[in-house]
C-alpha positions, 0 to 999 in steps of 0.5 A: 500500500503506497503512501499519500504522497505517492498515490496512483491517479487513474483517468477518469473514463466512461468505463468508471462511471454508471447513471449517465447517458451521456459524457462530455469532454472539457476543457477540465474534464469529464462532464456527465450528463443525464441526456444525450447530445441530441437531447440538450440540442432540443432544451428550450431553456436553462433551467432544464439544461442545468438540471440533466447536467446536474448528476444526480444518481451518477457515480463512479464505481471499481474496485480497489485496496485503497484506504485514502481515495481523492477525487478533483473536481469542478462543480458548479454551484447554484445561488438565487440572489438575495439569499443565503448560498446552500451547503456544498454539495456533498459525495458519498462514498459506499464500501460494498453498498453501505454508506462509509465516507462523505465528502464536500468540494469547496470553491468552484464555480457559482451560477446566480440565479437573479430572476426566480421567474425567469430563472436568468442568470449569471456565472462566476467562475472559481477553482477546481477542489478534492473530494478526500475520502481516508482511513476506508476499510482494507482489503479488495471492496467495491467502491461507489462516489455519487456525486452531487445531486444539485451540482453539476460536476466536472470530473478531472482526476482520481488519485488512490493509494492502491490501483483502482479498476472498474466495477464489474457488471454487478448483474443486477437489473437496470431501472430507468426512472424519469421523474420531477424535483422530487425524483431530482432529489430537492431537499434531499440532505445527500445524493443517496437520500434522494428517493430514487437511490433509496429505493433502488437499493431497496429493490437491488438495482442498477438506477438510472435517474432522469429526474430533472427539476421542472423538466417533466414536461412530457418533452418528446426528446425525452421520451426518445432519450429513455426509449434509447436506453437500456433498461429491464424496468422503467418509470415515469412520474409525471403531471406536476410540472405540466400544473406549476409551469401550466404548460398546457390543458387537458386536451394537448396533455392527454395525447402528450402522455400517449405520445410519450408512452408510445415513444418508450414502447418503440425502445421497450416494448415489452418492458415493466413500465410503470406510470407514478401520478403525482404524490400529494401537494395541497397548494396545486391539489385543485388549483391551476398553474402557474407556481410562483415563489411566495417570500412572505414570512421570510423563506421561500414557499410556492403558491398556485395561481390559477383559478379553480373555476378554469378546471371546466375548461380544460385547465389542469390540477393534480387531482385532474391529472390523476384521473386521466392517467389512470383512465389513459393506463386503463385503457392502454393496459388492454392491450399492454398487460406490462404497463401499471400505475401508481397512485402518487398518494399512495407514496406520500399521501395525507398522513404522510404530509401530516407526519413530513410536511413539505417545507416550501410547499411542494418539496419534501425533506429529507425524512419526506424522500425516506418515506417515498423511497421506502413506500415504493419499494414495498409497493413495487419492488416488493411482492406482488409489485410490478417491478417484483423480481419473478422466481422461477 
């Protein structure tokens, strides 16, 4: 075992890495994305465009002796002007799956969001830093970094005191899951408390984690990304951001769904494929889009702003978008007897939000994504569930 001052660096290559569909080459690094090259070309906007290149579910994953692991790299951190910048990003470092080491990168660069309606912003550049991982567990162990969910991350350089090599194909199947911010992992306290990584090391699978805050819009390009990506099970959850960003009404959002779903189904025809409509959020419950942030009382909560009266005319709520997910996988499942759906309440409902209220109004904390982790894989993952693993 060598010493910290000779440790062995090792590229960081596409090989390391698992919970990616895409990487791109800087002029610092490795960047990962979490949709592919023509995808991004289709983004509308910036807030989308930031969320996929944000890694939430991405990690590095090999096996090495090493006792002291240093990762260098760039992050670029996000700030609203006029509050406080969040926590650094954090890394955690898994031993054989279990938790052992976390970490965080100071500097690098800031984005400063300064128009929460528009979402413009400016870029600061800063310095690259280290992730520093020491004391871990000798012996042969495999080792997975997820890195920052809310950061996006430019990987430079990995330096062990032992050799690293890539985690071998671990067998298990692949979930590919597409989601909203909560899928994203807000107010998740670390890359493995978000409700995705959670369950899925509940249900003993590979994650591949397309949750990107305010970007689940039924975007075609998406549905083309998932339908591109090898999986053995896949999710969708979908319908509160088609509310808060009021991007359409009933009529262009129930062809919307179809579409999207027959888009997968082109990739995965037979595939578990399991529609998730939104858990409970009572400000969007009966009350159209747009979502705007409130600052009364001194933090940040959302509020809707339509008006209920509108639902008569095609405007949408989440009890409204429920109902027709399920009538749309009613009728589909006649002729797909591998597509299901899930009621978002049955994830975090009344008692749920009674027991973890959701702090800006529509975000659960960290207690919030433990419950939503731990309820989907009892209900999906779990006997009986559409993701069960089949004996026999």
């Amino acid at each position: 075992m060598g010493t910290e001052h000779d440790l062995i660096t090792t590229p960081v290559t596409v090989d390391l890495l698992r919970g990616f569909l895409d990487v791109e080459a800087t002029a610092h690094g490795l960047l990962p994305h979490r949709l592919p090259a023509r995808a991004r070309r289709q983004i509308p906007d910036d807030q989308l465009a930031v969320a996929e290149a944000q890694p939430s579910g991405v990690r590095l994953a090999f096996r090495t002796r090493a006792t002291v692991i240093e990762l260098d790299t760039l992050p670029t951190k996000r700030v609203y002007r006029g509050f406080p910048a969040p926590p650094d990003g954090v890394y955690d470092l898994l031993v054989d799956g279990r938790l052992t080491a976390q970490a965080t990168v100071a500097g690098g660069n800031v984005r400063t969001i300064t128009d929460m309606f528009t979402q413009s912003s400016e870029l600061t550049e800063g310095p690259a830093g280290t992730a520093r991982f020491a004391d871990l567990p000798a012996g042969d162990k495999g080792v997975e970094i997820w890195l920052p969910h809310t950061e996006i991350t430019e990987l430079i350089a990995l330096r062990t005191d032992a050799p690293v090599e890539p985690a071998p194909d671990s067998g298990r199947r692949v979930w590919l899951h597409h989601g909203s911010s909560i899928s994203h992992g807000s107010n998740a306290g670390h890359p493995t408390a978000v409700w995705p990584a959670l369950a899925a090391a509940q249900g003993g699978v590979e994650l591949v984690n397309m949750g990107f805050g305010g970007g689940a819009l039924l975007d075609p390009f998406t549905a083309r990304a998932m339908r591109d990506t090898p999986a053995d099970l896949i999710s969708v959850k979908v319908g509160i951001n088609v509310v808060n960003a009021d991007v359409m009404r009933l009529r262009a959002f129930v062809p919307a769904v179809h579409g999207f779903l027959d888009t997968i189904r082109e990739g995965h025809p037979t595939t578990p494929l399991l529609v998730v409509s939104p858990v409970l959020c009572p400000v969007q419950e009966d009350t159209p889009g747009p979502l705007v942030p409130d600052f009364d009382g001194g933090t940040l909560r959302f509020k809707a702003t339509g008006d209920p009266a509108e639902r008569a005319a095609g405007r949408l709520t989440l009890n409204v978008i429920r109902d027709e997910l399920a009538r749309i996988v009613e009728r589909r499942a006649a002729d797909d007897p591998n597509l299901y759906y899930l009621d978002g309440r049955e994830l975090y409902g009344e008692k749920d939000h009674e027991e973890f209220p959701l702090p800006d109004g529509i975000h659960p904390d960290q207690a919030g994504h433990r419950r939503i982790g731990e309820n989907f894989g009892r209900l999906v993952f779990g006997d009986g569930g559409p993701f069960a693993t089949v004996s026999g």
